[in-house]
C-alpha positions, 0 to 999 in steps of 0.5 A, spaced: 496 482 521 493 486 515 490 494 516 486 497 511 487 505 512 480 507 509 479 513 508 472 517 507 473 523 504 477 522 499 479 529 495 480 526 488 474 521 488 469 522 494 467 516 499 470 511 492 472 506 498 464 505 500 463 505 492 459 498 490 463 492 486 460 486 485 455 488 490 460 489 496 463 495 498 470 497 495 473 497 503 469 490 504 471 487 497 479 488 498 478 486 506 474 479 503 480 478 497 485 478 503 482 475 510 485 468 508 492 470 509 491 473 516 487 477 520 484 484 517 483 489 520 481 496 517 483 503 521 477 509 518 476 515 521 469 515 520 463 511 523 459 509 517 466 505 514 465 501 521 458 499 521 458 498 513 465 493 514 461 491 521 455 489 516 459 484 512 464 481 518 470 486 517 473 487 523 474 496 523 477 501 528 476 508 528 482 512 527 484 520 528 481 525 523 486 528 523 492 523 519 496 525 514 496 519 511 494 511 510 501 510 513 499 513 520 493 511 520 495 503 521 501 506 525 495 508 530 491 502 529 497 497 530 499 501 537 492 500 540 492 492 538 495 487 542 501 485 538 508 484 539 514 489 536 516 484 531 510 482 528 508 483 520 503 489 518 501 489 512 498 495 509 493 494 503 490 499 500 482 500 500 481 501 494 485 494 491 480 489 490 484 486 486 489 485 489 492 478 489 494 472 494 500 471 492 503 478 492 501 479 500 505 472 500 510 474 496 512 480 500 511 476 508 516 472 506 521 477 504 520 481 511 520 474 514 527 473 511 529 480 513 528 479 520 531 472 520 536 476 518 536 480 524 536 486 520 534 493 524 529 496 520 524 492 516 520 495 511 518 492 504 513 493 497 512 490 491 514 491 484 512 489 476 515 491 469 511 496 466 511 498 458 513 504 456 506 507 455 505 505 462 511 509 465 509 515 462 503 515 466 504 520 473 498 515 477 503 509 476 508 510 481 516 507 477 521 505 481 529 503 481 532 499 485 539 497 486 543 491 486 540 487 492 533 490 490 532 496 494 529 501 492 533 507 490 527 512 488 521 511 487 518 517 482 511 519 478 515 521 472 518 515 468 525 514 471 530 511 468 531 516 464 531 513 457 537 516 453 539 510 450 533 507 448 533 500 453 530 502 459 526 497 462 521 501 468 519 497 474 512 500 477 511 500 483 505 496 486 502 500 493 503 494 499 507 496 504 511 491 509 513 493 516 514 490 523 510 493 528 516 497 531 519 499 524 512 502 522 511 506 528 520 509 527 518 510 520 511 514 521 517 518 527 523 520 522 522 528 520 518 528 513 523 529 507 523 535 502 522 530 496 515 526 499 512 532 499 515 535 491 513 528 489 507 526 494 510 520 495 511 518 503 515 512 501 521 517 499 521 519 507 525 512 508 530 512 502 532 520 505 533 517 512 536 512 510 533 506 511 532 501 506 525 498 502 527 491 500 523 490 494 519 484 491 518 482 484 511 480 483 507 478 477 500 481 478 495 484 473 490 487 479 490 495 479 488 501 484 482 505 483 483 511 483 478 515 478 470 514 476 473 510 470 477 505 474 470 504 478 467 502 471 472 497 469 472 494 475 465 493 475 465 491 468 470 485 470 465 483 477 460 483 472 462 478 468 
């Protein structure tokens, strides 16, 4: 199962997730991109994000006020869905129209192989090489993985260090995997000093020690995240 945490009143860029492309509603536009992998669901706090998803065909449940983050707002979600512990939930951010099939389909068939490897805790996102002007960006998140393609660190600045000269920078793209009983230990375990400093929630599973099984992926969709990223995308629907 997909969820979509929708969030309305965003801080840095308010109500963007109803904001028009192509002549659909950002939330609809990135529910649309996904409804042929599986069921969709958005989790918003807000009626209006309901009836406007309702509108278009999206099935939308309202959720707390008062979640600190997207993650917990799913967490919510999948708990009062009928579903089993072992199922997958995918969380797709509202603002990722771009978002391509074969990504979510890359990360499902990794958490399918981690639970056929009967592994305890299942969570898993995706990542792509990067450039090194786009490492210095602190809106795209980088990562490093070790040698199994976990997630080591995940960080705004550029990691690693670049003292040699050959650093290869792996950004991280913001889809997240987990079975329905392992979304719901994640959005359990204590927050961690280093989520808030970076304000990066996933580092909340590498300080307790639980492992982020990480997929390389080709992809050249992109978040919005300013009013500028609202123009390009616009400008791309138009074409």
């Amino acid at each position: 199962m997909i969820i979509i945490p929708a969030r309305l009143a965003s801080t840095r860029f308010p109500q963007k997730v109803l904001a028009d492309i192509g002549g659909l509603p950002m939330v609809v536009r990135t529910a649309k991109a996904v409804s042929s992998i599986d069921d969709v669901v958005v989790a918003t706090d807000d009626e209006l994000i309901v009836s406007t998803c309702k509108a278009h065909g999206i099935k939308a449940m309202m959720t707390s006020l008062t979640h600190k983050s997207g993650t917990d707002r799913i967490n919510e979600c999948a708990q009062l869905l009928d579903i089993a512990d072992d199922e997958l939930i995918i969380n797709v951010q509202a603002d990722e129209p771009f978002i391509e099939i074969n990504v979510v389909k890359a990360l499902i068939e990794r958490l399918e192989l981690l639970k056929s490897q009967n592994a305890e805790f299942v969570m898993g996102s995706c990542f792509n090489a990067i450039n090194n002007e786009s490492a210095q960006d602190p809106n795209l998140v980088k990562v490093i993985l070790d040698d199994k393609e976990n997630a080591i660190y995940f960080s705004r600045s550029p990691i690693p260090y670049n003292r040699s000269g050959d650093a290869t920078y792996f950004g991280h793209i913001g889809i997240y995997g987990f079975t329905k009983k392992s979304l719901y230990e994640f959005c359990n375990l204590n927050d961690a000093p280093i989520e808030d400093i970076e304000k990066l929630e996933q580092l909340r599973a590498i300080y307790h020690q639980k492992k982020i099984s990480m997929v390389k992926v080709s992809s050249t969709g992109f978040g919005i995240d300013t009013e500028e990223d609202l123009k390009r995308a616009v400008e791309i629907f138009l074409k």
